[in-house]
Phi, psi and omega in degrees: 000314199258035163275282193332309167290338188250048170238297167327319180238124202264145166244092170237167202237111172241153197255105216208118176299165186220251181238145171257157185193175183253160197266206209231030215160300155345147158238086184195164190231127159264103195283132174267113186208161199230128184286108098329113169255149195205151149239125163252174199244183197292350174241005153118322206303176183259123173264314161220156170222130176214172179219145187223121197266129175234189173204130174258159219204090188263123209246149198232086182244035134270354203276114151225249186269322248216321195334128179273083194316322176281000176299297224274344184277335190297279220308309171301321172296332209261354202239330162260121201256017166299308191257109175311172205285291198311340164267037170311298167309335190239014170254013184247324171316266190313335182302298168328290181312317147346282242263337177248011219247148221250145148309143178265101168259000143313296184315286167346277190334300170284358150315125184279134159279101178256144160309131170314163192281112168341122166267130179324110171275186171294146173094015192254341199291163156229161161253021174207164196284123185243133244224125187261066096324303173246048180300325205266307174310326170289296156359285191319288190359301214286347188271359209246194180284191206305307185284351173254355185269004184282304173352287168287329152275015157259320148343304168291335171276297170326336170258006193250000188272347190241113240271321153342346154243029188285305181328307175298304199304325201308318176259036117333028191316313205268327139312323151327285219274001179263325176291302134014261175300326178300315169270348143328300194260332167256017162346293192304303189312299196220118152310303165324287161343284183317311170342266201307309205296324174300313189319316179317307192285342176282341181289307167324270185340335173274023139262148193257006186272359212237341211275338182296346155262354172284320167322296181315306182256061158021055168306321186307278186308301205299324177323302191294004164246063191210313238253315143004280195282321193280294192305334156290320232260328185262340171283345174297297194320287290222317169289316169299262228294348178283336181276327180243057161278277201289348181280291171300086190331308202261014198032007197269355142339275159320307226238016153278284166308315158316290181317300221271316196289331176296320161313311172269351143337285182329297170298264189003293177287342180270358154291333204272297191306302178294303202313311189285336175295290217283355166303306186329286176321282169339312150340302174322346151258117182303338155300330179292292189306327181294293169300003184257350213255337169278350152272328126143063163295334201275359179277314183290326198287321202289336189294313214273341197255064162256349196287192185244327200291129154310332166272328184283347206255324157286331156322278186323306150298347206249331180269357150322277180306321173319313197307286186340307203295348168231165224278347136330254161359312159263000144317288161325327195287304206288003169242026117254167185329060195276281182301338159257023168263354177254307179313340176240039196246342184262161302287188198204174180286315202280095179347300204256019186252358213217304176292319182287314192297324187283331205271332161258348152289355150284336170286304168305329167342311208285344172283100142305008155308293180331323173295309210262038039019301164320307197292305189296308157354322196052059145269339181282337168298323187308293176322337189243046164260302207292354169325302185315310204280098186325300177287343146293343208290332184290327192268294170340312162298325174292312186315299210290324172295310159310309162347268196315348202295328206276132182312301189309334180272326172311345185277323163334324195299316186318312166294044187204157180287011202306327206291302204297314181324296191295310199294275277277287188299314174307322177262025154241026196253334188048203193257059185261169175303134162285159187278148193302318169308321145346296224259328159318308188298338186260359185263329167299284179328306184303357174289354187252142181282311198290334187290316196287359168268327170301296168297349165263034187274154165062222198288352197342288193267045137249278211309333164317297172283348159287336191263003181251329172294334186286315201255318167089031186272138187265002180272321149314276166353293196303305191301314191282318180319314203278344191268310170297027154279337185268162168281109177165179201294334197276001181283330182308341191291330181249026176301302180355304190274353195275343174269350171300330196276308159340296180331313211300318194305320186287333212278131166319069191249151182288153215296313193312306192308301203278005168273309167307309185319303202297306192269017167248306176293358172276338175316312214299077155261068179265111195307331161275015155271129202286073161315323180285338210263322205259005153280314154279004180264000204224325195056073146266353189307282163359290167296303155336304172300324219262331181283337200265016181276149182312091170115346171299327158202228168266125198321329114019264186292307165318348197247286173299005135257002162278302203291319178291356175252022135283315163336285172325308203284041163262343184258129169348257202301010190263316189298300183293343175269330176280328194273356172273357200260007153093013166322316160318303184267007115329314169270006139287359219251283159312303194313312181261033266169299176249019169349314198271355193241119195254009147313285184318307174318284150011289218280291176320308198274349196273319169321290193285311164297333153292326191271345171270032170256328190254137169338280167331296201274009191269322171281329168315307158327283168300302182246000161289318200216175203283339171353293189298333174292319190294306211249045135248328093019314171239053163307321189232052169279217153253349162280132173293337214254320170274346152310308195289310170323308188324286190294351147301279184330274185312328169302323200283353200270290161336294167344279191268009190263027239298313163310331190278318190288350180296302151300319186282309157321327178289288204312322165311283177330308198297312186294326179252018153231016190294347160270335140351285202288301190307348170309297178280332134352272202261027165256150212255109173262152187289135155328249175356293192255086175312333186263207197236141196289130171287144164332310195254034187049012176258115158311130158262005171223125162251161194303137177101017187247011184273017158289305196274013164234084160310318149345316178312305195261101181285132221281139196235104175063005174084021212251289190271132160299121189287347174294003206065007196269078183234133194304143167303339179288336164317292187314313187281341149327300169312322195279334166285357183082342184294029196244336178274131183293190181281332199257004174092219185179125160252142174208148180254355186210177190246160183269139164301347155104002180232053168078000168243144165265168211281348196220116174288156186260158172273155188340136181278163201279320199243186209248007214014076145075047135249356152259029227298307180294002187218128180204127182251165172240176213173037175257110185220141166258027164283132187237167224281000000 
């Protein structure tokens, strides 16, 4: 019958090409394609039929940089007969793409690195099959001396690797509990045994439904003084051998004990390795992990990486790094040798001992102590080595981006290959996004004068500014902003760029770009730049005026257009063109407005101090507007930086002023004697005697001598003179009462003689009565 059928019946296969596509990790091109299958029958008809949707895998493992694509796709068409001829063009398409597609090293990252899966050791072996039938005979063993109990718990481990019989063993109480005791009590006596028996309860441990019985015989704790007791044992081994290292002339001792001693390692690191796996495992619950951390693990681990074995050190490390993420735990790292016992591990040949090692200096990273521990390490050259290394760069680039976080370290970088590496990658990113670490790592750096010199060597700052105007990334922006902070021949390097930076302000560009634009060209203080032309050639004067209203935008930006028309006003004819365009009572405007930001405050006044170097905008100042009041009004703030403006600003004001200085001299006298004056004030004085009275009832001032006591009047900036060479209209001011604002002055302690009281007061609310109808308030606790 079945001769008969297949004389009878035909079986045929058709074949329908589907879609190409690339694969999506590979260097392969994946084809999609549908099977038919038909058996027909002895007269041609379809007796049955199905379809099957398949896909082929062509793995192309020549293709690399140099490939000649229309060579290997000709080659692919003619050899796969899935792909029709006429898709020629789109298998050089996709081939191209191959060939240019960058490895994912995100993808890379989030790979998990596990200690490899424990391996069969020496002492594992048998001659015979081990059978969970005869589970109560293994048992027995366990009674017996030192060489039938290895015996018997390697049996019981053989059946215990195969996680199908876990289920059975568990409930088994009277083997557990015989294994149990046994490594209670003969740890010391045989390794192999400590080995073997532990290995058993670790086969448990990689399940977590299991651990509440390694928890019942407290495997855990015992390990953990096993784990104790070897490592003293290895500092014994390590002292005998350096002594009859020197004791033995002829060395054949030494090199009896060398042997003897490599031997007992082995066993050793291999107790080591199960015992710290099955803690690893137990770890997954965090109270467990809390009690191994009250044991003191993180002390044994940091102990263990003196070792040499490579396997045992990704273990080790890895339980480390698990260890790190809490903040007990990286305490612990840092007030031992941690890190520089990880520092001589970078780098190293073995992959994945080398990605956990970086991985828990990144995590420690996040301690700037812990960096800077790194730093002494020479870990930052080891590190910007692995630049180079595809599958390190990403983790590497985060440690060295906390580095730079740190002021002391960014000038390091300069002595390293780092700078040309990272410009390399920013300009092989083409016009894909940079990875945010990358474009961070570089914003740091540019904060250093000499890296920022470094980068603008050659092409440097064109090729930046051409990928930050093209693309509009304001994070690009921020790096060139930093670097045109510095002082020095290479700033000169951005004359080129200022109508380019311009252009960008007026233009709807997005908010971020255009704050960066803004704060490089407020950097730009070069004396042979033309500002008026370029303030009239962009019509920015406008977008200035227009930016500085309270809510017009974001604060940010309004911020970085106040700075930039300090910038401006350093040039004269820069200066007389914002004050005719009515900029001044706009930022006072802002002034009050933004009171409380002592950025803004700052700025502002910084603004009002440029502009009292040139005539023009100096009169504008002085007799249009209220200026010269807001800066007696924050003469005395609590910001030192804005002190020191005020007060710059207000000498310069005096200087050409006669009235003003007159007044800013009163307010001055008044603020460093103010406890004085209210003495004298609110004390009920004697005709005869006005002042205030000595211990022994003799006036220590008679009326008329606080002239001839200059002493008194303590000199501020160099404004009252300590010599008494003070106007008479001052005095007569005083004497009028007109030096007291409407609100009083409050103070607690007498000055100290150099311009501060013992308690600073917050912005005074008026302007003291030079302003009487406008009262502002300026009371704030924001510190500079």
């Amino acid at each position: 019958m079945t001769q008969l059928l297949k004389k009878t019946c035909f079986f045929v296969k058709k074949y329908k090409g589907g879609s190409l596509d690339v694969h999506p990790t590979e260097k392969a091109l994946v084809v999609q394609y549908e099977v038919e299958a038909t058996i027909l029958g002895e007269t041609g008809d379809p007796m049955l039929g199905e379809r099957k949707e398949c896909q082929k895998i062509i793995r192309l493992k020549s293709l690399n940089s140099n490939t000649d694509i229309a060579s290997l796709a000709r080659k692919v068409v003619e050899e796969c007969r899935l792909i029709s001829p006429s898709r020629l063009p789109e298998v050089e398409q996709l081939l191209f793409y191959l060939q240019n597609r960058k490895k994912s090293a995100e993808k890379k990252e989030k790979k998990q690195i596990k200690p490899r899966d424990l391996t069969p050791f020496e002492g594992m072996e048998l001659d015979e099959e081990a059978n969970i039938n005869s589970i109560d005979d293994y048992v027995e063993l366990l009674y017996e001396d030192i060489p039938e109990k290895i015996r018997g718990a390697t049996l019981i481990l053989h059946l215990a690797r195969n996680p199908d019989n876990l289920e059975e063993l568990l409930q088994n109480e009277t083997a557990l509990g015989a294994l149990a005791r046994v490594l209670r009590e003969d740890w010391k006596q045989s390794v192999d045994l400590a080995t073997t028996i532990i290995y058993v309860f670790f086969c448990f441990s990689s399940f977590s439904q299991f651990h509440g019985l390694i928890t019942h015989y407290k495997i855990g704790a015992l390990c953990m003084s096993i784990i104790e007791h070897e490592l003293k044992r290895y500092d014994l081994w390590q002292d005998e051998l350096q002594k009859k290292k020197k004791a033995d002339i002829l060395s054949k001792e030494y090199e009896k004990a060398l042997k003897k001693y490599h031997g007992l390692l082995t066993k050793q690191e291999q107790l080591l390795r199960v015992a710290l796996y099955l803690l690893l495992n137990l770890s997954e619950d965090t109270r467990t992990e809390l009690k191994m951390r009250n044991k003191n693990i993180v002390h044994l681990l940091v102990k263990t990486l003196d070792r040499d074995s490579e396997e045992l050190l990704v273990l080790v490390v890895s339980f480390l790094k698990k260890l790190s993420i809490f903040l007990e735990n990286k305490n612990d790292m840092a007030e031992i040798d941690t890190v520089e016992k990880l520092a001589k591990l970078v780098p190293c040949e073995h992959e994945d001992l080398l990605n956990v090692t970086l991985r828990l200096l990144l995590n420690l990273s996040f301690d700037t102590g812990l960096c800077s521990k790194m730093v002494h390490a020479d870990l930052l050259p080891k590190l910007t080595s692995l630049l180079e290394d595809e599958a390190q760069r990403q983790i590497a680039m985060c440690i060295l981006y906390h580095i730079s976080m740190d002021d002391r370290f960014k000038s390091m970088f300069a002595y390293t290959d780092c700078i040309p590496q990272v410009m390399k990658m920013l300009f092989d990113c083409g016009e894909e996004r940079f990875d945010a670490e990358l474009i961070s790592f570089c914003i740091n750096l540019a904060a250093n004068k000499r890296n920022a010199q470094i980068m603008c060597e050659g092409n440097g700052l064109k090729m930046l500014m051409k990928r930050a105007l093209k693309l509009k990334d304001p994070l690009m922006m921020k790096m060139i902003r930093n670097i045109s902070q510095h002082d020095g021949p290479f700033k000169n390097l951005f004359i080129d760029y200022v109508g380019d930076l311009a252009a960008q302000i007026g233009l709807k560009e997005e908010e971020e770009f255009v704050i960066e634009c803004l704060g490089t060209l407020s950097n730009l203080t070069i004396p042979d730049l033309d500002w008026e032309l370029v303030l009239k050639e962009y019509n920015l004067v406008p977008y200035l005026k227009d930016h500085l209203k309270p809510g017009s935008a974001e604060d940010d930006l309004i911020l970085e257009v106040v700075i930039m028309i300090g910038t401006v006003s350093m040039d004269d004819s820069c200066a007389v063109m914002l004050a005719k365009s009515g900029i001044i009572p706009a930022l006072i405007e802002l002034l009050n407005a933004q009171q409380e930001d002592d950025e803004f405050v700052c700025q502002i006044v910084y603004v009002f101090y440029q502009m009292v170097f040139h005539q023009a905008t100096r009169d504008v100042i002085i007799k249009e507007t209220q200026a010269p009041a807001y800066l007696i009004d924050l003469m005395h703030d609590k910001n030192a930086e804005i002190r020191k403006v005020c007060d710059n600003t207000l000498d310069i004001i005096a200087e050409y002023d006669v009235e003003w200085g007159k007044k800013i001299q009163s307010e001055k006298f008044r603020w460093h004697n103010s406890q004085w004056l209210e003495m004298v004030e609110n004390r009920q004085m004697d005709e005869a005697e006005p002042f205030m009275y000595g211990d022994d009832g003799e006036p220590f001032l008679q009326n008329g001598d606080i002239l001839e006591r200059p002493d008194l009047f303590y000199s501020a900036d160099g404004i009252i003179p300590a010599d008494g060479a003070i106007s008479p209209e001052f005095f007569t001011d005083f004497q009028n009462g007109d030096l007291l604002g409407p609100q009083g002055f409050p103070s607690s302690s007498l000055t100290d003689g150099y311009g501060q009281t013992g308690v600073t007061p917050a912005r005074p609310a008026t302007a003291y009565g030079f302003r009487p109808d406008e009262q502002f308030y300026y009371g704030y606790t924001a510190s500079w």
